[in-house]
N, C-alpha and C positions, 0 to 999 in steps of 0.2 A: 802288934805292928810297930815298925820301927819310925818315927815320926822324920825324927832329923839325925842327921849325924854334923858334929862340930868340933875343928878340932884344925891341925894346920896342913896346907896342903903339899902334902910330899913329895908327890908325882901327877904329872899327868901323861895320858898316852893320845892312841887315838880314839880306841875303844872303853876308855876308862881313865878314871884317878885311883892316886893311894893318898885318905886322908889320916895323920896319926892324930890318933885319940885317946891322950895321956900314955904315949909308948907304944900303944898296938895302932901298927897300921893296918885300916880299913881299904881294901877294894871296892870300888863304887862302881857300876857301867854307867855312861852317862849319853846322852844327845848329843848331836853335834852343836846345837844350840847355846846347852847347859855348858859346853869344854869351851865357846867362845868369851862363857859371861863368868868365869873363872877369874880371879885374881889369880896375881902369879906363883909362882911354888915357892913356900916359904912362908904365904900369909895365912889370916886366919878365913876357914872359910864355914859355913853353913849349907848342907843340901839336905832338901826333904828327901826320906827313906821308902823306898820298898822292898821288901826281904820277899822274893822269889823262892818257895820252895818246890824242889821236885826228889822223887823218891832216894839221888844218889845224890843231891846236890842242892846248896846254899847259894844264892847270890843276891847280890845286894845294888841296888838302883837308887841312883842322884836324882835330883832334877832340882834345878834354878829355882823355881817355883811352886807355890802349890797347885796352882792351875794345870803346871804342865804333867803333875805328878796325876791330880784327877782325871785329865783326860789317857794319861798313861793306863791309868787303869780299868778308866770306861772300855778301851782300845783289848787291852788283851780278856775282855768279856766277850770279845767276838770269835765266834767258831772257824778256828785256823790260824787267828792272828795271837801268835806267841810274846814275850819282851823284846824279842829280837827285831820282830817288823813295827813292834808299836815305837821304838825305841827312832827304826827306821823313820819313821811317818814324821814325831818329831824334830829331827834332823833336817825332816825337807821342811815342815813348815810347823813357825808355832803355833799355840794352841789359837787362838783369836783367827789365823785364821785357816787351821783346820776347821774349824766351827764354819764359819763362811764358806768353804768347801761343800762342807756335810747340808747347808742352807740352801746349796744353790745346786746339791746335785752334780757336784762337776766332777764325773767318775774317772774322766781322762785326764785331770789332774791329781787325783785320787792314787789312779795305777801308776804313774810316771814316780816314783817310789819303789827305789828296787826293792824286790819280793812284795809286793802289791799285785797279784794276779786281778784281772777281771770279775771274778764271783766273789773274792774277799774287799776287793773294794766296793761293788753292790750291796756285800754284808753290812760292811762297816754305814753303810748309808742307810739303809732300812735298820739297824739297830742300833746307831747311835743317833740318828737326827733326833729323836723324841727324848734322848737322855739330855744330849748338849745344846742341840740350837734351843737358846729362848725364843719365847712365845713374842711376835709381836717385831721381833729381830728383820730391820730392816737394809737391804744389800744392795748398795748402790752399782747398780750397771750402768751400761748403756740401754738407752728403754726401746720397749718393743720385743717383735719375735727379728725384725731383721737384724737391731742392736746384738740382740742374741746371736745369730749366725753371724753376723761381721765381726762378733769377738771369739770366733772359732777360727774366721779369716784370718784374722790379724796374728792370731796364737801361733797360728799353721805356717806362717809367712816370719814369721820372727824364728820360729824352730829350723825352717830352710835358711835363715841367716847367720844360724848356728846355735842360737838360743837356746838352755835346756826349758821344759815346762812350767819350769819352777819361777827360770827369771822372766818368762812372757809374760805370766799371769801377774806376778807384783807388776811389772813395766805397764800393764793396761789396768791397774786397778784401780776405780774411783774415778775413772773417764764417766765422763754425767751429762753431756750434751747431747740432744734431742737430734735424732735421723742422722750419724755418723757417718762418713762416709771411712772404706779402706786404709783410704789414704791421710785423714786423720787420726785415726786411730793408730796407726804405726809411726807417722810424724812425733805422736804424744808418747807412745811407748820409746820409742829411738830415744828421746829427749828426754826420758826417767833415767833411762839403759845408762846415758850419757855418748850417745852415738850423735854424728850431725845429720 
């Protein structure tokens, strides 16, 4: 296993970097994540490795962190999910809180991850929750079963205001007040968003 690669950064795309490594430049694919937390081209950079083999073909994966690299991997132990969607999944969201995701069961933020179908996001829940979420890991909602529903509300009502899945869910995370109403909970979300 390839742990890290280090070395200076030559390129970056969208899909990927080129890091030279005493003269041979390396191709990394990387998250969208890992290409924002880049210094710029020309510095020195550090990214933990993973060398993908398939019968015709080598390739080689970045990642910021080692966290993000661990869950990269729990990710393509799932029946279907390739480097390609795991790489996907990262992009939408990092790993802390994919884990929070995986914790709380939220399959429709799960599949809103393109190539995330419905049965691979199910997978990835029932075979990752026992590897990733710690024991004891507590997820601050809104409380109750109606908290529960009024933040499907609010998610569904933010998405018709154009919102993707991705920014609802950060916009209402960590709302913690007892019997919410609608209408707070989108005031609070709007006011993350940076909406009035």
């Amino acid at each position: 296993m390839i742990d890290y690669v280090q070395g200076v950064l030559a390129e970056k795309g969208v899909e990927g970097v080129v890091i030279d490594v005493g003269g041979v430049g390396l191709t990394l694919f990387v998250s969208g994540s890992t290409l924002q937390a880049l210094p710029a081209v020309g510095d020195k950079v550090r990214l933990y490795g993973y060398l993908h083999v398939k019968e015709d073909l080598l390739q080689l994966y970045g990642f910021a962190s080692r966290a993000e690299r661990d869950v990269f991997l729990k990710l393509i132990t799932v029946t279907g999910v390739g480097p390609k969607v795991a790489l996907a999944v990262l992009s939408a969201y990092d790993p802390d809180t994919f884990v929070r995701l995986l914790a709380t069961e939220d399959l429709e933020a799960i599949t809103s991850v393109p190539g995330v179908g419905k049965k691979s996001g199910q997978r990835m829940i029932v075979e990752l929750k026992d590897k990733l979420v710690p024991e004891g890991l507590e997820i601050v909602v809104a409380t109750g079963t109606a908290g529960g529903d009024m933040l499907r509300e609010a998610r569904e009502a933010l998405k018709e205001l154009g919102y993707s899945v991705q920014e609802a869910r950060r916009a209402l995370e960590g709302y913690a007040a007892d019997d919410p109403s609608l209408e707070d909970l989108l005031r609070y979300a709007l006011k993350r968003l940076g909406g009035s």
